[in-house]
Phi, psi and omega in degrees: 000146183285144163286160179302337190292317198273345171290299168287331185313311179315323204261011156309313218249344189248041171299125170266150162237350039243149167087006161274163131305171198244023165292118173276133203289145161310313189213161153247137189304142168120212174185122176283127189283140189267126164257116184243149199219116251334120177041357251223096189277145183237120140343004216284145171240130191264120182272355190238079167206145194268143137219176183225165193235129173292315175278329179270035169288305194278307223301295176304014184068014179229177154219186177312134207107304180275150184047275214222343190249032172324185188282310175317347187271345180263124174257287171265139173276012173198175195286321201274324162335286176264011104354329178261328190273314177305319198276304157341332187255356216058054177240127180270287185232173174243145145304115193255164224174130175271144154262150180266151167212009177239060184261334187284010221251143151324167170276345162320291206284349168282327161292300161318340167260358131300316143308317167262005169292289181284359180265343178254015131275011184300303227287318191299325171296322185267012180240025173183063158330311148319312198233013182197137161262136161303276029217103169352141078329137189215151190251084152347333212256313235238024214297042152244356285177275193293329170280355153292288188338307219255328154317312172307313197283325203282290196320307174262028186197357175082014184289182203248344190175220179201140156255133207240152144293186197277345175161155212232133190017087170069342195273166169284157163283354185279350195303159194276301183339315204277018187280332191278023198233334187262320167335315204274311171296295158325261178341332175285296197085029189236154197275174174230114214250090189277151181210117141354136159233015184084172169252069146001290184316305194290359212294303187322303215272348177232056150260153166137197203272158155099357197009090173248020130325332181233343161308318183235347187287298209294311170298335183294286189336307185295338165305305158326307162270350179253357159300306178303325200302312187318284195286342164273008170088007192293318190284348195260001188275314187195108210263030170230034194271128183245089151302113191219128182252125129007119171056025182083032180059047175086222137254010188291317193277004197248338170242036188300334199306327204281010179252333131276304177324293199318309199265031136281310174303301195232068190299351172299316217273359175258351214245031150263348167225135213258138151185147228298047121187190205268160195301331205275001175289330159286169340296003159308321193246339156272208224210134172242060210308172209239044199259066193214034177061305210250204195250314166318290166279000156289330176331288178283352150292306184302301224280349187256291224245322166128136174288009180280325181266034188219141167259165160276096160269170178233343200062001183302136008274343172313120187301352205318331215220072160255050201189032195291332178262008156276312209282313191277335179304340202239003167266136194280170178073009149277149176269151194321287195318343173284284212296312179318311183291335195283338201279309229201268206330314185281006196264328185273337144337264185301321173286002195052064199236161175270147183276158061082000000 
């Protein structure tokens, strides 16, 4: 039977991007395009990009194909590869970020697959530094399990933070269970970066033309969950937690207003949890990627949540976005100093990264 060692060694030479290795290339083919903003090279960081690991794949009974790891998520077979896809867009680094699929697993089998996760992208990171950063997998079912784990990763292994789903086997992330993992984070100073893992529940109802499991499933779910973290006290239990959502939050930022009108209209449906200011003012204090396609609706995202809060994200290798730093250089009414931070700075910020 393999040992933990031989799961990671493996998962050392198998990081997918999909299929590279973790030898660092001599070069990437091309010339990486520089982004300047008068005159100025700017940084950019993508806080929203992905890869899988194979062997803890199997560890869960699944492999590339299936589920939350369809085939479309493999773009490139090698290091040098999306090294190049990056460089084409202008992405200096990335945050790389697992989507979870093992919140169903014991806790043994959850602990081996979060060992060779965060222990290989420790190795990936340190072995091409420049251009990729980290975020922990935690196995969330476990939330004491998980607050060692993002202890672990940020201390011994250098991650920058955890990437979390939208809410873990039916619970909310507001559930009080989870407090000692938002703790832990808070005590950290480190972001928690949630990515949607869909609405189960609704699947009937997002069956049909439109694969709106993930068109309308996937934004719903982060509605949900920075709804709850909000109306259940979670950010006022611990209000210094650097939350950062998926897909632009979602729909939340796009109708916030109706999230004070409940509790004007109707103040009983507010009045089991008492809290310091009006719900669309957390949205001040979290954190957004700017994956929200049009010129309009980033627009109208800087104009709800403040541009001080939004990164630049891609979702890479998943395709939603390749032309992601022309969407913040080409939406009007920013000012250079938004657009530095929104490209890099404020991504570099949240990330511990030295600026520039």
């Amino acid at each position: 039977m393999a040992t933990r060692r031989d799961f990671v060694k493996a998962a050392a030479a198998g990081v997918l991007f999909h299929g590279c290795g973790l030898a660092a290339p001599a070069h990437a083919q091309g010339r990486r395009r520089e982004v300047m903003v008068r005159g100025k090279r700017v940084r950019t960081i993508d806080f929203h990009a992905h890869c899988a690991f194979p062997q803890a794949l199997e560890l869960a009974g699944q492999k590339l194909g299936q589920g939350v790891n369809r085939r479309d998520l493999v773009i490139g077979d090698t290091l040098e590869q999306r090294l190049r896809e990056m460089d084409a867009q202008g992405i200096d680094m990335e945050a790389l970020s697992v989507n979870a699929f093992w919140y169903g697993q014991p806790r043994e089998v959850a602990e081996k697959i979060i060992e060779i996760q965060n222990e290989g992208l420790a190795e990936l990171c340190a072995k091409v530094p420049e251009r990729f950063v980290a975020l922990a997998s935690v196995a969330l079912q476990f939330p004491d399990l998980a607050a060692k784990q993002l202890e672990d990763g940020v201390k011994k292994l250098g991650l920058r933070g955890a990437g979390v789903g939208g809410s873990v086997n039916g619970k909310e992330l507001a559930d009080p269970m989870l407090h000692p993992f938002w703790k832990k984070a808070e005590e950290l100073g480190v972001p928690v970066f949630i990515h949607p893992t869909g609405t189960a529940e609704l699947k009937g109802r997002l069956q049909g033309s439109g694969g709106l499991e993930n068109t309308i499933g996937n934004p719903l779910e982060t509605t949900l969950a920075l709804s709850h973290l909000i109306f259940e006290g979670t950010l006022d239990h611990f209000p210094g937690l650097k939350i950062c959502a998926a897909h632009g939050g979602g729909y939340l930022p796009s109708y916030a207003p109706r999230s004070d009108h409940i509790c004007l209209t109707f103040p009983e449906r507010c009045a089991a949890v008492k809290l310091k200011k009006q719900p669309t003012e957390y949205l001040k204090q979290l954190y957004f990627d700017a994956l929200v396609f049009t010129p309009e609706a980033l627009r109208h995202l800087a104009a709800q949540v403040g541009s001080s809060q939004l990164v630049l994200g891609t979702d890479h290798p998943f395709p939603w976005e390749k032309a992601a730093v022309d969407h913040i250089m080409n939406t009007p009414g920013l000012s250079d100093a938004e657009r530095v931070a929104i490209l890099g700075g404020t991504a570099a910020r949240l990330l511990g990264l030295q600026s520039t």
